[in-house]
C-alpha positions as CSV (number, residue, x, y, z in Angstrom):
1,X,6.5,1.8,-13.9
2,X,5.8,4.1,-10.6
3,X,10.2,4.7,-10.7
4,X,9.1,6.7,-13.3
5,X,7.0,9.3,-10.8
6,X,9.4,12.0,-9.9
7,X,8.0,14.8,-7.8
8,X,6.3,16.7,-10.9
9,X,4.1,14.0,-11.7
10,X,3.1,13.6,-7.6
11,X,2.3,17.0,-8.1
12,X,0.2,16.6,-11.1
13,X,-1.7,13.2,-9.9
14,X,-2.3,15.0,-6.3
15,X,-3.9,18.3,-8.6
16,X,-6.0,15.6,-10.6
17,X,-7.4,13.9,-7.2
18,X,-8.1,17.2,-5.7
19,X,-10.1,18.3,-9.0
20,X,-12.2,14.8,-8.3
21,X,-13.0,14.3,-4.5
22,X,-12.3,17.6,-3.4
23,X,-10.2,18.9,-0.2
24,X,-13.3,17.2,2.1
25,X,-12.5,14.0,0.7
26,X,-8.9,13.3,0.2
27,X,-8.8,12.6,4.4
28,X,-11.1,9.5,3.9
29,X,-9.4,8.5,1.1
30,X,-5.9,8.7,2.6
31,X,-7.2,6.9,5.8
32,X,-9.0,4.3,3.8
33,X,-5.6,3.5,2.0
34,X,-3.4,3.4,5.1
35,X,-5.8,1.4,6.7
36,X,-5.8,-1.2,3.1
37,X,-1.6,-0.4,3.0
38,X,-2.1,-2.0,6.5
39,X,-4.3,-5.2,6.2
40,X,-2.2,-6.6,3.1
41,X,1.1,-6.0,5.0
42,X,-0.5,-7.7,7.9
43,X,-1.7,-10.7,5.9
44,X,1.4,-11.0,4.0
45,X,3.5,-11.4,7.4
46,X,0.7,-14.1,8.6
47,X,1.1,-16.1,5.6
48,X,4.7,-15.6,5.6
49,X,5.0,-16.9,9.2
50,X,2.5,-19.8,8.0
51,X,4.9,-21.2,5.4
52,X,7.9,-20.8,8.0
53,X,6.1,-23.0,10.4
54,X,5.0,-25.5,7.9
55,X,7.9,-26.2,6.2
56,X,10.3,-29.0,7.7
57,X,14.3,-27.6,8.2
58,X,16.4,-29.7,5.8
59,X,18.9,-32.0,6.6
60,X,22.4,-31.6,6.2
């Protein structure tokens, strides 16, 4: 769905969030979504690492 974006419709979705929050606001935002973007990769590599340390190498 989002392969769909090209650089118009960034343009257009960045003008619609500026209309909303406001040029104050789109720092906090931006921060608060790096600093989500962050936390799930970091939990996904835990959990990844988890099932690679659980599960027993097979036999050949």
């Amino acid at each position: 769905m989002l392969s769909n974006v090209g650089i118009p419709g960034l343009i257009i979705i960045l003008v619609i969030t500026l209309i909303i929050f406001g040029p104050k606001k789109l720092p906090e935002i931006g921060s608060a979504f790096g600093k989500t973007l962050s936390e799930f990769k970091r939990s996904t590599n835990e959990l990844l690492e988890d099932d690679d340390q659980e599960a027993p190498e097979p036999k050949k």
